[in-house]
C-alpha positions as CSV (number, residue, x, y, z in Angstrom):
1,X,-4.2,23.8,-8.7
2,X,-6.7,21.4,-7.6
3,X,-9.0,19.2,-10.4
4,X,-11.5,17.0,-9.5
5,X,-10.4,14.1,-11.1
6,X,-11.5,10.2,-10.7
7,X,-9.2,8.2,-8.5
8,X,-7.7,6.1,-11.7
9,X,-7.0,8.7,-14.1
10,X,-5.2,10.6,-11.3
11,X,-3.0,7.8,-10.6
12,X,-2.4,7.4,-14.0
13,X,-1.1,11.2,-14.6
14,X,1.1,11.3,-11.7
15,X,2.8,7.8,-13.0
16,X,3.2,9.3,-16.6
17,X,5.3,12.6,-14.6
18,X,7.0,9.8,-12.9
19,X,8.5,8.9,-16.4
20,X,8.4,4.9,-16.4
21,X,10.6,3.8,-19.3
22,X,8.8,0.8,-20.0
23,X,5.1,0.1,-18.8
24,X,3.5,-3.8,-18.8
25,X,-0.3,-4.4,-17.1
26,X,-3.1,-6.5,-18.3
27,X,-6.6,-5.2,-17.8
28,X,-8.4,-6.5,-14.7
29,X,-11.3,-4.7,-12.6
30,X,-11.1,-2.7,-11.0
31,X,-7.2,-1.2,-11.9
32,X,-8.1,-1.2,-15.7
33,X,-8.5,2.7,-15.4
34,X,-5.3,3.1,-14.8
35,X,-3.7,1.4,-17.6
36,X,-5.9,2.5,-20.3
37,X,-5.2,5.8,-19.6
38,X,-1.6,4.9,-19.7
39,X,-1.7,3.4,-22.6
40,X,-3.9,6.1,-24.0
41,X,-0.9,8.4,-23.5
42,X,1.8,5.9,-24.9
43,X,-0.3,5.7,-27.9
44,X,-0.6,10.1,-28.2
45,X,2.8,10.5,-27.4
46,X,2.0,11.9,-24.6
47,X,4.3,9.8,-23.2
48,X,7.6,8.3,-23.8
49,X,7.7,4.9,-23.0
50,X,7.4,1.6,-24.1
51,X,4.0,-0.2,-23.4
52,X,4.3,-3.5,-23.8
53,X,0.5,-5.7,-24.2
54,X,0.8,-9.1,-22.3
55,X,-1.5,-12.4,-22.5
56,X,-2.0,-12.4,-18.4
57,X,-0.9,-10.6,-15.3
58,X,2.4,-13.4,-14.7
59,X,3.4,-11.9,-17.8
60,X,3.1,-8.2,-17.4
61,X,5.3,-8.7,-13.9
62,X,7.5,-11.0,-15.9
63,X,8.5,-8.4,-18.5
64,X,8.6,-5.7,-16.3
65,X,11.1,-7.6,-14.4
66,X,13.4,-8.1,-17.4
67,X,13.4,-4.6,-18.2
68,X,13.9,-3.1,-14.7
69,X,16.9,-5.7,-14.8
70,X,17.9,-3.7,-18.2
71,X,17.9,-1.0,-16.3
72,X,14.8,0.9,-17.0
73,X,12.2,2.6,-14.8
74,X,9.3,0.2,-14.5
75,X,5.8,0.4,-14.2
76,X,2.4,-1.7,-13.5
77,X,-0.6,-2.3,-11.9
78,X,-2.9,-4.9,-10.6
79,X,-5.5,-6.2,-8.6
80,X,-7.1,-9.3,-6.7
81,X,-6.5,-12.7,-9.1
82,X,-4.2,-10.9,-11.2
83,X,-1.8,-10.5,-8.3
84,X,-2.4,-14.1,-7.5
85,X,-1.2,-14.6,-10.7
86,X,1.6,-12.9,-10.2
87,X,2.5,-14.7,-6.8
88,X,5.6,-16.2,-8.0
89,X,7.0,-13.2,-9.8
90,X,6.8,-10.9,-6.7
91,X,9.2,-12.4,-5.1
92,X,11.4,-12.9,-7.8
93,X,11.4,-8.8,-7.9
94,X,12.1,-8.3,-4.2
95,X,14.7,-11.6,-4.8
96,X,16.4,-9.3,-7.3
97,X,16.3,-6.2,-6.2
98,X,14.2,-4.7,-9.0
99,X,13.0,-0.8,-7.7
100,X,9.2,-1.8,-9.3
101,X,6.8,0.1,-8.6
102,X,3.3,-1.1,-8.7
103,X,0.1,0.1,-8.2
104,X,-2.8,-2.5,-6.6
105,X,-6.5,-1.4,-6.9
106,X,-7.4,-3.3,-3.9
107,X,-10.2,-6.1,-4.4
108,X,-11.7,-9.0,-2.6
109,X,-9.9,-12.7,-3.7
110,X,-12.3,-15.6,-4.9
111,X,-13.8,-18.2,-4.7
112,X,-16.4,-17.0,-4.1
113,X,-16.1,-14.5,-7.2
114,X,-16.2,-10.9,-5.8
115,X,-15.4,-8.1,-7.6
116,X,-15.7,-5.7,-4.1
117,X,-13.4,-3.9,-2.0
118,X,-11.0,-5.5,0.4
119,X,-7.2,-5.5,1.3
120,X,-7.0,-9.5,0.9
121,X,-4.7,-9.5,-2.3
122,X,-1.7,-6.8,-1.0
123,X,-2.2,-8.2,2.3
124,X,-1.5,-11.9,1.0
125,X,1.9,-10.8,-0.3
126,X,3.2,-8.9,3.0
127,X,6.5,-11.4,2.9
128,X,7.7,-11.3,-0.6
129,X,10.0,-8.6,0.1
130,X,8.0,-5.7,-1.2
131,X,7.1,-2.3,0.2
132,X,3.5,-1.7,1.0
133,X,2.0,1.7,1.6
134,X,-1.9,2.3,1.8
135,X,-3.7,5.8,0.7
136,X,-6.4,7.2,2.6
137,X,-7.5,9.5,0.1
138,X,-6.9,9.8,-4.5
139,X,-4.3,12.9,-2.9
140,X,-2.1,10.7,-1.1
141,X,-2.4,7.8,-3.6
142,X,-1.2,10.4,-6.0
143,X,2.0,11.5,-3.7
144,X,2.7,8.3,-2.2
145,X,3.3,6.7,-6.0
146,X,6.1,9.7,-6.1
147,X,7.6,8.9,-3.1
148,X,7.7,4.9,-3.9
149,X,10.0,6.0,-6.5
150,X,12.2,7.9,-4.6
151,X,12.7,5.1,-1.7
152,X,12.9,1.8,-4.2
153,X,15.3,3.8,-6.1
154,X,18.0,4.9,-3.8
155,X,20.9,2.2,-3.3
156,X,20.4,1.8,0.2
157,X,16.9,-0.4,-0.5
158,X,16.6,-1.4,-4.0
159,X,12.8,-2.8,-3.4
160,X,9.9,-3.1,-4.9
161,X,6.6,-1.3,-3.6
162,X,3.0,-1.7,-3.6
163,X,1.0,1.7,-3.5
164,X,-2.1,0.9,-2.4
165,X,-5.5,2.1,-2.5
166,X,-9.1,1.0,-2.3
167,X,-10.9,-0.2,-5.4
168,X,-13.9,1.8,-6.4
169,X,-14.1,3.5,-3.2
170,X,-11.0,5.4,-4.5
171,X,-9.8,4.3,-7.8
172,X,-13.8,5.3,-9.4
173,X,-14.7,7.8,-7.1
174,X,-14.1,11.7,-8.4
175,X,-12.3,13.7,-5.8
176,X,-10.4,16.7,-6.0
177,X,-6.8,16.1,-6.2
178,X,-3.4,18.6,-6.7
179,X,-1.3,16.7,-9.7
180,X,2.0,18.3,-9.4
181,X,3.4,19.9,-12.8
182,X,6.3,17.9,-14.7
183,X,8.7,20.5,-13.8
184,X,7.6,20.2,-10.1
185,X,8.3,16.1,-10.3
186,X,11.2,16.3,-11.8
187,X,12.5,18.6,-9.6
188,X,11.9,15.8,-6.6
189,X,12.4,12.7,-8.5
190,X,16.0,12.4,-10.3
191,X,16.1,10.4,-13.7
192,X,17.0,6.4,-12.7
193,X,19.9,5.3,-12.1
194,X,20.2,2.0,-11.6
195,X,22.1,0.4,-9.6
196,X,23.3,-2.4,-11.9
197,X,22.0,-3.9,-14.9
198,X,22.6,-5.9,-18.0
199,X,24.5,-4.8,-20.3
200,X,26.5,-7.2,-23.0
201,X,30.0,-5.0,-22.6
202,X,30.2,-5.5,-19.0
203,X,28.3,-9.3,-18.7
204,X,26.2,-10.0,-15.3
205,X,23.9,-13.0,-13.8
206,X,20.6,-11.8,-12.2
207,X,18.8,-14.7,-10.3
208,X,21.5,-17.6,-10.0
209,X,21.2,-20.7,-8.2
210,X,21.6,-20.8,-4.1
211,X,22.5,-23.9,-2.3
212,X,22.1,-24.0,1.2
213,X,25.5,-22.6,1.6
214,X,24.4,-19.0,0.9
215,X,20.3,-18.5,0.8
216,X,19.9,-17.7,4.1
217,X,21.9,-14.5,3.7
218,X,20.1,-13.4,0.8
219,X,16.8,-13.2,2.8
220,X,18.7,-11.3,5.5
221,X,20.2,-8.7,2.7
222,X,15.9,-8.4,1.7
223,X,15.2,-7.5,5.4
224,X,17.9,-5.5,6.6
225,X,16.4,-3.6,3.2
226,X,13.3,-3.3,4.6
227,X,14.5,-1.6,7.6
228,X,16.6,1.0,6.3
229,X,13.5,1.6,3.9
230,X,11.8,3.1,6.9
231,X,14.7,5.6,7.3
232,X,14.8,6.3,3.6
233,X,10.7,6.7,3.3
234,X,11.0,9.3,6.3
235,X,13.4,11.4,4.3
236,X,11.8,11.2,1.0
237,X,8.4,12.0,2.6
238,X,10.1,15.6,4.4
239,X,11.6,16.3,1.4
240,X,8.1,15.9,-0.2
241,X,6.8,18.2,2.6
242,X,8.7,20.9,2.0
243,X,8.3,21.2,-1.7
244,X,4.6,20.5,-1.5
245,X,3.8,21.2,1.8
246,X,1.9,17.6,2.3
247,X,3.3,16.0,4.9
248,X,3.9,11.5,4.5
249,X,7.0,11.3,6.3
250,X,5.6,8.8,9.3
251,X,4.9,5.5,8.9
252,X,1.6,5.8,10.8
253,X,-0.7,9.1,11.5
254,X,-2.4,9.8,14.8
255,X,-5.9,11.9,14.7
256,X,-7.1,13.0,18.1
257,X,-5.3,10.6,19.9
258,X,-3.7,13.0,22.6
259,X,-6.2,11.8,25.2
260,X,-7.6,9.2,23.5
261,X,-8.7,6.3,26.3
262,X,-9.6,4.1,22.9
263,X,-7.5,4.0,19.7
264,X,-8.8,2.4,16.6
265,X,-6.3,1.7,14.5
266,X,-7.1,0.9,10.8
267,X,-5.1,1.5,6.7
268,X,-6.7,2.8,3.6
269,X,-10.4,4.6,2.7
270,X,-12.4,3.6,5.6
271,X,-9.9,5.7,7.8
272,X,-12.0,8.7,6.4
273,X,-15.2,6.8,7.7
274,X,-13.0,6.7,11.4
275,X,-12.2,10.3,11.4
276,X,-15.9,11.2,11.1
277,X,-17.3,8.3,14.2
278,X,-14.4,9.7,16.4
279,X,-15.5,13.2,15.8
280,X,-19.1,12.1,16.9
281,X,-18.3,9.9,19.7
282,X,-15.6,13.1,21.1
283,X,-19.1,15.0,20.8
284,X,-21.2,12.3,22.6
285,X,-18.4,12.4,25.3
286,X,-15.5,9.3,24.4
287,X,-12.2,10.0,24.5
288,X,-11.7,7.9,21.2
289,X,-9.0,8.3,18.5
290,X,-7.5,7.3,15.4
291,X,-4.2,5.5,14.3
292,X,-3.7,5.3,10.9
293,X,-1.2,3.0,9.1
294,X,0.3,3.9,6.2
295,X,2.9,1.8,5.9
296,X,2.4,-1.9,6.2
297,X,5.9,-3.0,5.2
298,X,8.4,-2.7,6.6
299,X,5.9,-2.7,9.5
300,X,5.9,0.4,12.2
301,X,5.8,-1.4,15.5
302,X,8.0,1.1,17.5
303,X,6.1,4.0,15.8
304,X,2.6,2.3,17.0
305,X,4.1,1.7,20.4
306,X,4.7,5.2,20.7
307,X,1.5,6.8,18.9
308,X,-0.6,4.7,21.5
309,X,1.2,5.0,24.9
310,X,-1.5,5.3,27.4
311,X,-4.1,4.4,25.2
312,X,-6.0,1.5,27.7
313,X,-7.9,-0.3,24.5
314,X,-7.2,-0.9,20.8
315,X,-9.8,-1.9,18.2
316,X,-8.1,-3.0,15.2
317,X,-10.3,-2.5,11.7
318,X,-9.3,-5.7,9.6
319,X,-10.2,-5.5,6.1
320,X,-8.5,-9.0,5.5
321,X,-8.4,-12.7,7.3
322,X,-5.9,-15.1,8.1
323,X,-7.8,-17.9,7.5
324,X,-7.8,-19.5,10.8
325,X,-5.2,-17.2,12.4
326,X,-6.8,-13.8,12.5
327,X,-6.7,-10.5,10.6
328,X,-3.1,-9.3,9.3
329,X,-2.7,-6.2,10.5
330,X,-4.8,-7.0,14.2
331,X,-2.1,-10.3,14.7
332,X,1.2,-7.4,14.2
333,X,-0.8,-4.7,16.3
334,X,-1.1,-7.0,19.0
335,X,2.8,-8.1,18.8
336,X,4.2,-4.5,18.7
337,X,2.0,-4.1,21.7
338,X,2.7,-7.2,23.5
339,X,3.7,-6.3,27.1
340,X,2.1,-2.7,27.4
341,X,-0.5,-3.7,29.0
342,X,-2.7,-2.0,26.3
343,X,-5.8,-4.5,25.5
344,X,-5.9,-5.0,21.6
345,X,-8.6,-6.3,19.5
346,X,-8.9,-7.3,16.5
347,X,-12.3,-7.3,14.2
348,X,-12.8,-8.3,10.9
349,X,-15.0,-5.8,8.9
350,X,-16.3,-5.4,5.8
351,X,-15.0,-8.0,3.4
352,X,-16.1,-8.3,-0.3
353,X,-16.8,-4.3,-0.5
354,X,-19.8,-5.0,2.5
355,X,-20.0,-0.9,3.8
356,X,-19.4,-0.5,6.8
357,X,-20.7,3.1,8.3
358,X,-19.8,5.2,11.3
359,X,-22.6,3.9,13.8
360,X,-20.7,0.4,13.2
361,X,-17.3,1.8,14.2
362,X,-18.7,3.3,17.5
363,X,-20.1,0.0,18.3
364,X,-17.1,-1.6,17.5
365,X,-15.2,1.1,20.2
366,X,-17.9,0.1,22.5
367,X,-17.7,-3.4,22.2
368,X,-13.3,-3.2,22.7
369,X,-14.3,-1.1,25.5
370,X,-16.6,-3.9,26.7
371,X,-13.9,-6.6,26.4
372,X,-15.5,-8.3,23.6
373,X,-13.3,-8.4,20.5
374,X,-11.4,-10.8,17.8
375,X,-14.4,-11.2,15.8
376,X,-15.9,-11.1,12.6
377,X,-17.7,-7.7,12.8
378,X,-22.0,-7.7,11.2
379,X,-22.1,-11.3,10.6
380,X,-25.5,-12.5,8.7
381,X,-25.9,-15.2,10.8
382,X,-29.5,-16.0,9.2
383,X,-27.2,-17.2,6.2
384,X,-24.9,-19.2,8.6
C-alpha cells in the first residue's frame, strides 16, 4: 500500500524492518531525519536495538565498526563534513570487511559553507572499498537500503555500502512510497550471520599490522570483492523483483535509448528532471535518451558500453568536480568508452543545490551535439 511519506522518515522505516542490531549517527543536516526517527523508535520500543549517542560522526563509524566486528548488524548515516570526518574510518570498514550499511543524504562539501545538494561527499570516497548505489526516487532509496543488506552480507563480498540519495530534493521532499511489511522483509532478508567475529572462547585479530610483504594482496582481496559484488547485486535485485515486482537488478537503467543518436548519462534525483527534457526533445524531433547509473561502485563499464552502442554523442551530468581533473563520473564514462568511437562529454552542473531545469539539459544535448563540452555548465561569470 502506498503512503506518502517524506524521504527521511521512509528511509528510516525500511532500516528499522531491516533489523540493525546496533545503530550509531550523530545529527548533521540534512540526514538528521533519519536518525531521529530511528532513535525515536529505539526509544518506544519500537525497535530492538541498541542506539548508541556519539560526540562526532568519527565516532559514530568508529563504534559501528566495533560492533559489526562483534558480529552485529550495523547501521548509520551521514552527510557532507560528517563523512569527511569519517574519512579515515571508511576505509578501515572496507579494510575489514565490515557488511556496514550506511545511508548518505547527499550535500555540497565546504569551504565555502553550503548546506545544498550535491554528490561531492559519496563521490570523494569512490576508493575506500565501499559499495555505492544512487536512488532516483524515496522508492528506490527505500529498496536499494534492502538490497545493500543482502549483497554486503553474503560471504562472497563482505563490503560496506553507501545508499545514496539527494539531500532535500529527496530526503525532505513527501512522495508516495510502498514500505514493505516486516513479514515481507523478513521473508527476503535472512537474520545476519556473520562471517566471523569476536568472540573471547574462540580469540581473533581484526585489523593487524601489514609490512610490505603482504598489503598488496589485501587491496587485491577488496577489489576482486568489488567485482563479484556486481554478480551478487544482480541476483539480490531479481530476487527483489520477483517478490515485489520492482525491478534493480542492473547496474545502470536505459530510458528511450533504443534509437537514441544522444545519450545523457547521469545518477541520482535530477535523472527525473532528464526523463522529462528527453520526452520533450523526442517531441521537438531528437532522438535523445537516458542512461542512468545506479551503481557507482563497483563501476558498470561493460554494462555502459553496451546500454550506449551506437549512441554517436554522450553528455555526462556531473554533480561533483575533480578539482583540476574533471567530474567523477564523466572521467570513468569516457574510459569505459575509450575506443568506440562514441564522443563523450562531460559537464559539470549544478553544484551547491544550484537547480538545474529541463530547458538547461536540452541545451546541454545541443551543445554535446555541437562538440562543445567538458565544462562547467551556467557559470555566473559576472561574479568571476
Amino acid at each position: 500500500m502506498l503512503e506518502i511519506m517524506e524521504g527521511s522518515h521512509a528511509v528510516a522505516e525500511i532500516v528499522k524492518r531491516c533489523r540493525p542490531q546496533v545503530i550509531a549517527a550523530y545529527p548533521i543536516t540534512p540526514q538528521t531525519h533519519i536518525v531521529e526517527a530511528l532513535a525515536q523508535m529505539v526509544a518506544d520500543c519500537e525497535l530492538d536495538a541498541d542506539y548508541i549517542t556519539v560526540e562526532s560522526e568519527f565516532s559514530a563509524l568508529s563504534a559501528c565498526l566495533g560492533a559489526s566486528a562483534a558480529g552485529s548488524r550495523v547501521y548509520s548515516a551521514t552527510t557532507s563534513q560528517g563523512l569527511a570526518l569519517m574519512f579515515e574510518v571508511c576505509f578501515n570498514v572496507a579494510g575489514l570487511r565490515q557488511p556496514i550499511v550506511m545511508t548518505i543524504a547527499n550535500r555540497s562539501l565546504g569551504a565555502p559553507l553550503s548546506i545544498w545538494n550535491d554528490q561531492q561527499d559519496s563521490i570523494s570516497l569512490r576508493d575506500s572499498g565501499w559499495l555505492q548505489v544512487y536512488a532516483e526516487d524515496n522508492q528506490e532509496a527505500v529498496d536499494l537500503h534492502m538490497i545493500a543488506y543482502r549483497v554486503c552480507e553474503d560471504h562472497d563480498v563482505l563490503l560496506p555500502a553507501f545508499v545514496c540519495f539527494d539531500g532535500y530534493v529527496l530526503t525532505h521532499t513527501y512522495e508516495p512510497v510502498s514500505i514493505p511489511t516486516q513479514e515481507e522483509v523478513d521473508a527476503y532478508l535472512p537474520a545476519f550471520n556473520p562471517y566471523q567475529r569476536l568472540d573471547a572462547s574462540n580469540p581473533l585479530s581484526f585489523g593487524m599490522y601489514a609490512t610490505p610483504d603482504y598489503y598488496m594482496e589485501f587491496r587485491y582481496e577488496i577489489d576482486r570483492a568489488q567485482h563479484r559484488a556486481k554478480e551478487v547485486f544482480a541476483k539480490a535485485g531479481r530476487e527483489f523483483a520477483r517478490q515485489f515486482e520492482r525491478d534493480y537488478s542492473a547496474p545502470v537503467e536505459g530510458y528511450r535509448l533504443e534509437d537514441a543518436d544522444t545519450a545523457i548519462v547521469a545518477m541520482g534525483s535530477i535523472c527525473g528532471t532528464a526523463k522529462d527534457a528527453v520526452d520533450e526533445m523526442r517531441d521537438a524531433g531528437k532522438t535523445a535518451g537516458l542512461l542512468k547509473i545506479r551503481m557507482f561502485r563497483p563501476f558498470p563499464a561493460e554494462e555502459i558500453r553496451d546500454a550506449l552502442k551506437g549512441v554517436s554523442t554522450v553528455a555526462v551530468l556531473d554533480r561533483n568536480i575533480s578539482l583540476g581533473s574533471g567530474g567523477g563520473v564523466g572521467t570513468e564514462v569516457k574510459a569505459a568508452l575509450s575506443g568506440s568511437g562514441t564522443a563523450v562529454y562531460d559537464y559539470i552542473v549544478a553544484l551547491g543545490g544550484r537547480d538545474i531545469r529541463k530547458k538547461d539539459i536540452a541545451g546541454i544535448v545541443d551543445l554535446a551535439e555541437e562538440g562543445r563540452g567538458d565544462m562547467f555548465y551556467g557559470l555566473r561569470t559576472e561574479v568571476l
